[in-house]
C-alpha positions in Angstrom: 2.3 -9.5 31.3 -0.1 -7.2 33.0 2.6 -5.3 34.2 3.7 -4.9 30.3 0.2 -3.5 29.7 0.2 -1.6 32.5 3.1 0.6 31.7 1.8 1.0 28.1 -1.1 2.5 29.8 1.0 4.6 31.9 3.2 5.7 29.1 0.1 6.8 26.7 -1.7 8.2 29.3 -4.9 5.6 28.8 -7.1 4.5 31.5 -9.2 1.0 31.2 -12.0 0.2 34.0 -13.8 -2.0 31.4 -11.5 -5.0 32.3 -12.6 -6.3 28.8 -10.4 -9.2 27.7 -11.3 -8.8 23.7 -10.1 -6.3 21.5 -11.4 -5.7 18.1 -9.2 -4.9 15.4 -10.4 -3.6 11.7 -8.6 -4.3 8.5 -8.4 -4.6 4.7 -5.9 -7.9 5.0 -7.8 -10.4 3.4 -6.2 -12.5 0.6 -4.5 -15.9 1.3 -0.7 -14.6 2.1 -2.5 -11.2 4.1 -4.9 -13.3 6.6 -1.7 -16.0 7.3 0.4 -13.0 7.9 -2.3 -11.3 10.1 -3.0 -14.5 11.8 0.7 -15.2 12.8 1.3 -11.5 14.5 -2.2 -12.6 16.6 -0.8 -15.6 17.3 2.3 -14.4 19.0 0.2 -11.9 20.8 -1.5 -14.3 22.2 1.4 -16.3 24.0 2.9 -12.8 25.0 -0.8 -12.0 26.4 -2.9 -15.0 26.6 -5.6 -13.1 28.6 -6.6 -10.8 25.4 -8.6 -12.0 22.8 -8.7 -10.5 19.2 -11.7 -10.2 17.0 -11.5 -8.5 13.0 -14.2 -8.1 11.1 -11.8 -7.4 8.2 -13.0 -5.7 4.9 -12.5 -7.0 1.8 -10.4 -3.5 0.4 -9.1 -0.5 1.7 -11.9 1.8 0.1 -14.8 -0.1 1.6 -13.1 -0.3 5.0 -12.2 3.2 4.9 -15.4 4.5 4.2 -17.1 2.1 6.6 -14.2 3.3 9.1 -14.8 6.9 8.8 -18.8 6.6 9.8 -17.6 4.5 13.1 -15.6 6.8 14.0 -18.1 9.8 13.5 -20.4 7.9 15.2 -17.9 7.1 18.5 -18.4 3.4 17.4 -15.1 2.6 16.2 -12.8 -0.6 16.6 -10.6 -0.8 19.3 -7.7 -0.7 16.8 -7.5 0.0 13.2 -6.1 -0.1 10.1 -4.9 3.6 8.0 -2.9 4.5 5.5 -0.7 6.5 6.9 -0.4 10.6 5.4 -3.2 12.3 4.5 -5.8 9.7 5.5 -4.3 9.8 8.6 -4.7 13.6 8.9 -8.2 13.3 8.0 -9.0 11.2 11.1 -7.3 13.8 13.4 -9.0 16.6 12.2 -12.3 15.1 11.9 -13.5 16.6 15.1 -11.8 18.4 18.1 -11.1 16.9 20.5 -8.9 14.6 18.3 -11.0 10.8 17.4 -7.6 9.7 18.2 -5.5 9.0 20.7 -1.7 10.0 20.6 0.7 7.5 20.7 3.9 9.9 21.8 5.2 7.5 24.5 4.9 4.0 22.2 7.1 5.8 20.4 9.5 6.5 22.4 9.6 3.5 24.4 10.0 1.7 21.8 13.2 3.7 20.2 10.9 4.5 16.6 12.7 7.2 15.9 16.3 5.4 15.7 15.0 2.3 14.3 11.9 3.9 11.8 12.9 5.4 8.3 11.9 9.3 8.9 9.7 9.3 5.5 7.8 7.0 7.1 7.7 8.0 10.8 6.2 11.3 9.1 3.4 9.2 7.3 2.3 8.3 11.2 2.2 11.9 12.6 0.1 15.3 12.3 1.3 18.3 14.5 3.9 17.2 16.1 2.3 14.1 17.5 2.3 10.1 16.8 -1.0 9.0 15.7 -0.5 5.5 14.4 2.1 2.6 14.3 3.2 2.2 11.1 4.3 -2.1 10.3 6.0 -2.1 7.3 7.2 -0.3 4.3 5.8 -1.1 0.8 6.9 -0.6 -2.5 4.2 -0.2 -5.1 5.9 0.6 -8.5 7.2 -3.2 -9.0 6.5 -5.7 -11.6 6.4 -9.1 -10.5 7.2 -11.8 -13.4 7.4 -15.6 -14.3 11.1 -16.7 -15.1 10.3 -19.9 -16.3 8.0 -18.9 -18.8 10.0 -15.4 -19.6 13.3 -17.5 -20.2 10.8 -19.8 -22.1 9.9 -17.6 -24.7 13.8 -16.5 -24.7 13.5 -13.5 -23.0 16.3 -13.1 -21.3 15.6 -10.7 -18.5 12.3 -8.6 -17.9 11.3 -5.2 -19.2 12.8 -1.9 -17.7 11.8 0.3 -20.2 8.2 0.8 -22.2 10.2 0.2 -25.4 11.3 -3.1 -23.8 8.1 -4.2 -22.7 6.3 -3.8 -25.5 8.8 -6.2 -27.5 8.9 -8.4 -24.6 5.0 -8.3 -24.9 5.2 -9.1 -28.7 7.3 -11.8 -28.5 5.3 -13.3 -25.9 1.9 -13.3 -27.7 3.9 -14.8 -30.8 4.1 -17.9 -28.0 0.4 -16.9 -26.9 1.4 -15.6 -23.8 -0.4 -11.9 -22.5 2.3 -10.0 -21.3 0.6 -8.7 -18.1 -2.1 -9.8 -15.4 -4.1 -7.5 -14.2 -6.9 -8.3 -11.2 -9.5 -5.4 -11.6 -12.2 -6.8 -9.5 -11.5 -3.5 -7.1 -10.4 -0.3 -9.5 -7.2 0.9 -7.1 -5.5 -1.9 -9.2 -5.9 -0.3 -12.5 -4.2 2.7 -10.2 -1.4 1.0 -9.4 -0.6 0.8 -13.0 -1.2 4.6 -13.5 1.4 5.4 -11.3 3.6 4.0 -12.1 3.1 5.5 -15.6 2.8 8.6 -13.7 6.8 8.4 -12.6 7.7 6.8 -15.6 6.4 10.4 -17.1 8.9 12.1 -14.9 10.1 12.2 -11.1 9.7 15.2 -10.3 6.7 15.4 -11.9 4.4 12.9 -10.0 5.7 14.7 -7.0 3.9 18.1 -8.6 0.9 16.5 -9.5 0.2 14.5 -5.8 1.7 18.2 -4.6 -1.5 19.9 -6.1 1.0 22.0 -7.7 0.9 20.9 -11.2 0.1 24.3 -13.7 -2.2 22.1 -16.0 -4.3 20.9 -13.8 -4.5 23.6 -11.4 -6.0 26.2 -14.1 -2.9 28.3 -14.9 -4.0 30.7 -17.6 -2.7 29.9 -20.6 -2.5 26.4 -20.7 -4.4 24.5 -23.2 -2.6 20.3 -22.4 -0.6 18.9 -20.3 2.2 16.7 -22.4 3.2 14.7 -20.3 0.2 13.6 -18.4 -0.6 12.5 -21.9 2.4 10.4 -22.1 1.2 8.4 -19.0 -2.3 7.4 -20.7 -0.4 6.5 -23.6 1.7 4.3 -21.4 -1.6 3.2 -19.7 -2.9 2.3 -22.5 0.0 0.1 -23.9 -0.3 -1.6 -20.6 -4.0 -2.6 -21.3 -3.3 -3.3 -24.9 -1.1 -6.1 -23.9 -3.0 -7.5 -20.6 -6.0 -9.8 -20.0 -8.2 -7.1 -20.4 -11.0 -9.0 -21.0 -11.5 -11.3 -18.3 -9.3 -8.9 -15.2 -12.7 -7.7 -13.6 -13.5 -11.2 -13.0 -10.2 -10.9 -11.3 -8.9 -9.8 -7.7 -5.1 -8.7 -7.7 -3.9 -12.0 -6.1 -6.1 -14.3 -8.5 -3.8 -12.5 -11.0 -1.0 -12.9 -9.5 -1.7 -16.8 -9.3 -2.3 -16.7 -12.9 0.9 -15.1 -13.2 2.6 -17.7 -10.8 1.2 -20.3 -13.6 2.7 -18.7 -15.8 0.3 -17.1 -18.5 -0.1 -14.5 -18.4 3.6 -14.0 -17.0 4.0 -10.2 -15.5 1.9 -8.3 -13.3 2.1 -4.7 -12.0 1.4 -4.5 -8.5 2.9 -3.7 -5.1 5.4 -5.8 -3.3 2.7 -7.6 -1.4 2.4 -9.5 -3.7 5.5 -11.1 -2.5 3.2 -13.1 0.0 0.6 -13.9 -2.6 3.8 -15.5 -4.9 5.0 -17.7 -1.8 1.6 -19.0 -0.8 1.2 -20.2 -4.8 4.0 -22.8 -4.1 6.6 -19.9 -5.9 10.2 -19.6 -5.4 12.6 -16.6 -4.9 14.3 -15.8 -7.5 13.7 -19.5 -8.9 10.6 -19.5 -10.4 9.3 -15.5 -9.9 11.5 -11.9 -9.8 10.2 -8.7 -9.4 12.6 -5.6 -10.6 10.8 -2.0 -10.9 7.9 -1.4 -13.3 9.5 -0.7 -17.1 10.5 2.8 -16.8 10.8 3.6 -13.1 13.9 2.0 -11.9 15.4 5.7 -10.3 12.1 5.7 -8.0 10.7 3.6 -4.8 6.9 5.1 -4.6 6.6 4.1 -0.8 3.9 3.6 1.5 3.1 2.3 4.7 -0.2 0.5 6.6 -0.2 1.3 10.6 -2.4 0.9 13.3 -4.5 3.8 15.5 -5.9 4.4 18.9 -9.2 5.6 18.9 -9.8 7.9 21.8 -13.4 6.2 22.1 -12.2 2.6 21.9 -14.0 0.4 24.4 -10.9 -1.7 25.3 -8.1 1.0 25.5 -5.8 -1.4 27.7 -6.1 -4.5 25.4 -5.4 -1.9 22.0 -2.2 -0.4 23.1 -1.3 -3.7 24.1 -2.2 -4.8 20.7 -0.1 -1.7 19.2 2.9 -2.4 20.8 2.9 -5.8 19.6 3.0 -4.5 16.3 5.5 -1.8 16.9 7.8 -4.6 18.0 10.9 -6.3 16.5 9.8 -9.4 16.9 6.2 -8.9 15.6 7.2 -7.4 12.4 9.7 -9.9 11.5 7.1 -12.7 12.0 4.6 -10.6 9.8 7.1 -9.4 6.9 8.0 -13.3 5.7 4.6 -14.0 4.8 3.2 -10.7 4.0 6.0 -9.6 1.8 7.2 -6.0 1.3 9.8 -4.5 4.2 9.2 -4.0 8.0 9.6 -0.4 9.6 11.8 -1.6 12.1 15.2 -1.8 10.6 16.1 -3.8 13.4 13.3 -6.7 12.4 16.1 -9.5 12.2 16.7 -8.4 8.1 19.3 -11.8 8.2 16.1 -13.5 7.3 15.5 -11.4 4.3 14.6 -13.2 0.5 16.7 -12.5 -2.3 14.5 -10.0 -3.5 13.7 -8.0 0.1 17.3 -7.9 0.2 16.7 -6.2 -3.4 13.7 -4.3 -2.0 15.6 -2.9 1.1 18.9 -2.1 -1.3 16.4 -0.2 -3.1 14.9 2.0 -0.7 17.9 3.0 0.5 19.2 4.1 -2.4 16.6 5.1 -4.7 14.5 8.3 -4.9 11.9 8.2 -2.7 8.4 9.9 -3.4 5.1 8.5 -1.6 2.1 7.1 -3.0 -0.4 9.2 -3.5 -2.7 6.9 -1.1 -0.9 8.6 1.5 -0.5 12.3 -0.5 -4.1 12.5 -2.1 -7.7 12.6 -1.1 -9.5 9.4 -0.9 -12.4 11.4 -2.8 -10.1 12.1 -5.8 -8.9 8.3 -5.4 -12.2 7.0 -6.2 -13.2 9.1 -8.9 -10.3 9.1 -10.7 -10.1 4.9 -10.3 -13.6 5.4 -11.8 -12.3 7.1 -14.8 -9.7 4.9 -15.4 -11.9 1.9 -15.2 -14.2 3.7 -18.1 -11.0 4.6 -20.0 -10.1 0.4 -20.0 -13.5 0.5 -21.8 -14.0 3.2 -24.4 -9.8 4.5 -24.8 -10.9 7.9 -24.2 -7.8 10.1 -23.6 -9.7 13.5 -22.8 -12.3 12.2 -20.5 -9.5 11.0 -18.3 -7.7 13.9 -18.5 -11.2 15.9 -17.5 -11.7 13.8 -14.7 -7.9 14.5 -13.0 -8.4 18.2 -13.8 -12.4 18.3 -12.9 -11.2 16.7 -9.2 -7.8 18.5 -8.6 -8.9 21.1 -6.9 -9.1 18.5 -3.6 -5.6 17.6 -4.4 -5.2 21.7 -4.0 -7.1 21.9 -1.1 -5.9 19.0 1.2 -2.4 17.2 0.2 0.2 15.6 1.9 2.7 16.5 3.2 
């Protein structure tokens, strides 16, 4: 096994003297079906190097480990291995400082074939100039709506919504049982952005990809234009959302205590991306038995993709033990342990799909043959993230269309001055 290591060093071009045996990783993977997944990857790592030890101090979301992330980093403190979305965050982190605060990882790559076996959208999530920068472990879809079909087919619905119109009668019939139509876990904001999103396609295509673009006309003070229509249709579909969910009690709520309550079946939908897949299967559900998924109401033409990945800090105190660590999750065989737990799709095509779900057999028929347009965690500025999850959160509150529309055109300028791709 040290020989393994030892041509991963070769190959990246990293030296070790430290002969530390621990590496620390960094990551927002902490619900139920996230940690097992997690815990099963380091697990096999461990029999392929039993020598290494790994230590995560994980985060309990993305935008608290992302901020605490960026101030290791600037401080040459950083994990041996982390977690990124890949895209524009990504970017951010190679052009924090020059030299790079990362170390290229050309040769993985290439050892490891990612360019035959890798989707190209989201190979080009893990680069910046040219370069590999991370190693992205799976492919997520994060327009879906997960649902209950006992208590759908209970209420005699006979399939789920895949329009607004059908949602909203599928919603009225259900409170006529008193059922909420939809579960939402706001106790972090990015959920309520999850939502907007997809609303955001819904709206048009082509013209989410303008708006993450930092092209939009509206928004990016054309003269002349006094509205933007169809950013108002996604509020109003926002809204009808909310008007139909447990908006009352979903900041008491993370996203998988929602999807639990979903998996209990009241209320009996949710909106959120395909990891919750995991979350369903830890909760005792069944494929296609007892919970589907199909693509939120409105957006079945589009897959809004991302990926998570892993990085090589250039400072990282065990070098050796990370790429080690990095090529463990680059593998085959790591990915298909971590995709039946975690849920969503590996980036490895080659990740044994025969032992595929129903619905990742779905999700993979879907991404190959739906339009694809990235989430705008990996197109957009974290900084317009969090204020605009801000203003949404408010807008669950007081229903004010213009002051969310003020606070997407009051930050678009950083969507103008630093997009993706």
């Amino acid at each position: 096994m040290r020989c393994r290591i030892a041509l991963l060093l070769l190959l990246a071009g990293c030296v070790s003297d430290s002969g530390a045996s621990t590496v620390q990783i960094y990551s927002w993977w902490t619900t139920a079906s996230e940690a097992q997944a997690l815990g099963k990857v380091l697990e096999d790592f461990k029999q392929q190097d039993p020598n290494v030890t790994v230590t995560n101090p994980a985060a309990n979301n993305a935008p608290s480990a992302q901020e605490f992330l960026q101030g290791q980093v600037r401080e040459n403190d950083a994990p041996d291995t982390f977690q990124v979305n890949g895209g524009i965050e990504l970017e951010q982190y190679v052009q924090g400082a020059s030299p790079s605060p990362l170390t290229t990882l050309d040769s993985l790559a290439t050892q490891q074939n990612w360019e035959a076996v890798m989707p190209s959208v989201i190979l080009s999530a893990a680069k910046y100039g040219g370069h590999y920068y991370a190693v992205p472990v799976d492919v997520a879809r994060v327009n879906a709506l997960f649902y209950n079909k006992v208590a759908l087919a209970n209420a005699g619905i006979a399939s789920p919504p895949t329009s607004m119109a059908e949602f909203v009668d599928d919603a009225q019939a259900l409170a006529a049982k008193h059922l909420t139509a939809l579960a939402i876990g706001d106790a972090a904001p990015w959920a309520l952005e999850v939502i907007f999103k997809s609303c955001l396609v819904a709206a048009g295509h082509d013209y989410y990809t303008q708006f993450i673009s930092g092209a939009n006309p509206y928004f990016a003070g054309m003269a002349g234009l006094q509205s933007d229509p169809i950013f108002d249709q996604a509020i109003a579909c926002f809204a009808t959302f909310l008007a139909y969910s447990n908006k009352s009690e979903m900041r008491n709520l993370t996203w998988d205590a929602a999807v639990s309550e979903v998996n209990a079946g009241n209320p009996v939908m949710t909106i959120m991306g395909d990891w919750a897949h995991g979350e369903f299967l830890r909760d005792l559900g069944e494929v296609d038995v007892t919970f589907g998924e199909v693509a939120a109401p409105g957006t079945s033409d589009t897959f809004i993709y991302t990926t998570d990945a892993f990085v090589l800090p250039a400072g990282a105190k065990n070098p050796e033990g990370a790429l080690a660590l990095l090529a463990e999750w680059g593998s085959a065989r790591a990915q298909g342990i971590f995709y039946q737990t975690k849920g969503s799709l590996p980036s490895r095509s080659d990740a044994d799909p025969a032992k595929y779900d129903a619905l990742q057999q779905w999700t993979l028929a879907e991404f190959q043959s739906k339009s694809l347009v990235p989430d705008w965690a990996l197109a957009l500025p974290q900084a317009f993230a969090t204020n605009f999850d801000a203003a949404l959160d408010r807008f669950a509150d007081d229903g004010n269309a213009e002051n969310l529309v003020l606070a997407a055109k009051n930050n678009y300028d950083l969507i103008v001055d630093s997009h993706w791709p």
